[in-house]
C-alpha positions in Angstrom: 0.0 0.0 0.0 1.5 3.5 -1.0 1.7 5.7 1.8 2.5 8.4 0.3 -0.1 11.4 -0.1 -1.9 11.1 -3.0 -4.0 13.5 -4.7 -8.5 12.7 -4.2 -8.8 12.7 -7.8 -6.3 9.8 -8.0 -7.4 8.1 -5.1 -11.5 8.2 -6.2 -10.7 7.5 -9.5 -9.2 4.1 -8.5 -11.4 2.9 -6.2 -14.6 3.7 -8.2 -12.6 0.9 -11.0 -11.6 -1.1 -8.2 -15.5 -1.4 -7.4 -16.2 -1.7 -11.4 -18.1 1.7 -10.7 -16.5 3.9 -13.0 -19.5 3.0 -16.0 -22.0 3.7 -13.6 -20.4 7.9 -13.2 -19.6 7.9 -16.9 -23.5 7.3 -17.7 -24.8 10.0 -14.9 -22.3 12.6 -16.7 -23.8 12.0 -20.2 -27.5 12.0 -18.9 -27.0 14.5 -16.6 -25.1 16.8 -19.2 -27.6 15.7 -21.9 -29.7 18.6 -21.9 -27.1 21.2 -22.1 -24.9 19.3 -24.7 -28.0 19.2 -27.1 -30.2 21.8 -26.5 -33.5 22.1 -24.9 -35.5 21.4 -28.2 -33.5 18.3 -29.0 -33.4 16.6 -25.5 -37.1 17.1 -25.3 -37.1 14.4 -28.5 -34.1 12.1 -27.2 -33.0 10.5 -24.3 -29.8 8.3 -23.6 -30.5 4.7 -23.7 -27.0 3.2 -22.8 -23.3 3.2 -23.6 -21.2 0.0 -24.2 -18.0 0.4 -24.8 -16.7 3.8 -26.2 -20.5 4.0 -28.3 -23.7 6.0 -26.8 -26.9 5.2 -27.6 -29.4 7.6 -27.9 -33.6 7.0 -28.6 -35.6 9.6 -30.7 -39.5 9.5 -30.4 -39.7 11.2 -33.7 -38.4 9.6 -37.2 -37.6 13.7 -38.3 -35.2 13.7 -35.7 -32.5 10.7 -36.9 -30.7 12.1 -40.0 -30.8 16.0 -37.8 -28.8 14.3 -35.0 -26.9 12.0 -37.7 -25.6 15.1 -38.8 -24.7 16.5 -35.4 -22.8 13.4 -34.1 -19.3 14.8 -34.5 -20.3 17.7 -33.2 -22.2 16.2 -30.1 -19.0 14.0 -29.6 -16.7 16.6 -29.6 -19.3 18.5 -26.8 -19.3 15.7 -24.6 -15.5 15.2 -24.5 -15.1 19.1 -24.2 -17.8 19.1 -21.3 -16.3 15.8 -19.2 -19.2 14.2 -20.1 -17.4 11.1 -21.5 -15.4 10.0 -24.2 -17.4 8.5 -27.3 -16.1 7.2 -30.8 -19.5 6.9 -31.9 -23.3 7.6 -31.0 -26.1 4.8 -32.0 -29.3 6.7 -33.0 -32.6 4.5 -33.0 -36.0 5.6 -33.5 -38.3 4.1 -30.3 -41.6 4.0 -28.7 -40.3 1.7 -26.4 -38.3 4.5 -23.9 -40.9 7.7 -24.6 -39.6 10.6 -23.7 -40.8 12.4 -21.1 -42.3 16.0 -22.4 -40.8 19.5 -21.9 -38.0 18.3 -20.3 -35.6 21.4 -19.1 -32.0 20.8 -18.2 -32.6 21.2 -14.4 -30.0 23.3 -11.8 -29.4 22.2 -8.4 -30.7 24.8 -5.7 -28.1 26.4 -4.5 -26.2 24.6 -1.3 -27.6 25.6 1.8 -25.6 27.6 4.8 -24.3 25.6 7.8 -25.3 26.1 10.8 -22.7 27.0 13.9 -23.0 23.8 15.2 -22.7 22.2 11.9 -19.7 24.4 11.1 -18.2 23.8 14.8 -18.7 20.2 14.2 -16.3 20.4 10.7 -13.6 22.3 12.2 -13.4 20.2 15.5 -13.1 17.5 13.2 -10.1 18.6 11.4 -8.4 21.0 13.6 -5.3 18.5 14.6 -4.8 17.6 10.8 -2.4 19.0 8.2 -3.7 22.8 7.8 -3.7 21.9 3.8 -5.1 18.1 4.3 -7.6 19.9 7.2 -9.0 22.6 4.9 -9.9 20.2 2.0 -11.5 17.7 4.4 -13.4 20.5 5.7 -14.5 21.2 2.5 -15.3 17.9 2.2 -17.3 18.0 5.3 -19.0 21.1 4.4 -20.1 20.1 0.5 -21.5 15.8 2.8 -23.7 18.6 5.1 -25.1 20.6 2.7 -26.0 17.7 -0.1 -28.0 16.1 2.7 -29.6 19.8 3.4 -30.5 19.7 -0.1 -32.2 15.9 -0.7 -34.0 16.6 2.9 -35.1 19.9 1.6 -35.8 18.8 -1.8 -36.4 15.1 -2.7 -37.0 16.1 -6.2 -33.8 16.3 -6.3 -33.6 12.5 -5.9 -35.3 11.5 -8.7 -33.2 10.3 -12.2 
């Protein structure tokens, strides 16, 4: 085991493979990020069906829509990589009544992260006050971003829903 410090990034990257997890965020970017990569008028007419591999597939619930988004696929590709999205070499378009899509869909934004409380902010500091100042302040932050995502799906368990 490597003692050495390492940075999160590093560290979260290899134990979401080491779980076999690493898909499973690759498909919440690219449905999550759907909305703004295409626009608002095409991801009310698509949704994001799977990926295997390095290939995305996407469902249409209109015919009119295949050879538009045919024509966009470099373009959408080059998006996704650009946004972190995920890396694609090529995206499957079907036609499909099988996964309708919902109607007027909008990209949604997360409400904003709601203030700690002194006792919650007391709570992060005793927590980390003998570490590292550096190590101490990002696992504060840490802390800090666990406390407020709970605010948030307690306040709002919309927010839950995929």
């Amino acid at each position: 085991m490597d003692r050495f410090p390492q940075k999160i990034s590093t560290l979260l990257r290899s134990t979401l493979e080491q779980f076999g997890l690493q898909k499973g965020v690759e498909s919440y970017r690219v449905v999550h990020s759907w909305g703004k990569i295409v626009g608002v008028p095409l991801c009310n007419h698509t949704r994001v069906t799977g990926i295997q591999g390095e290939t995305l597939f996407v469902a249409t619930d209109d015919h009119r829509y295949l050879h538009h988004l045919t024509m966009l696929k470099p373009q959408i590709i080059r998006k996704l990589a650009s946004d972190g999205a995920g890396t694609f070499r090529d995206i499957v378009f079907r036609y499909s009544q099988r996964f309708p899509v919902p109607v007027a869909v909008q990209p949604t934004v997360a409400p904003p992260p709601a203030p700690l409380n002194a006792e919650e902010e007391a709570w992060c500091s005793d927590l980390t006050k003998e570490l590292n100042p550096e190590i101490g302040e990002i696992m504060a932050r840490v802390l800090r971003k666990d406390l407020q995502a709970k605010h948030v799906t307690n306040d709002h368990p919309e927010t839950l829903s995929t």
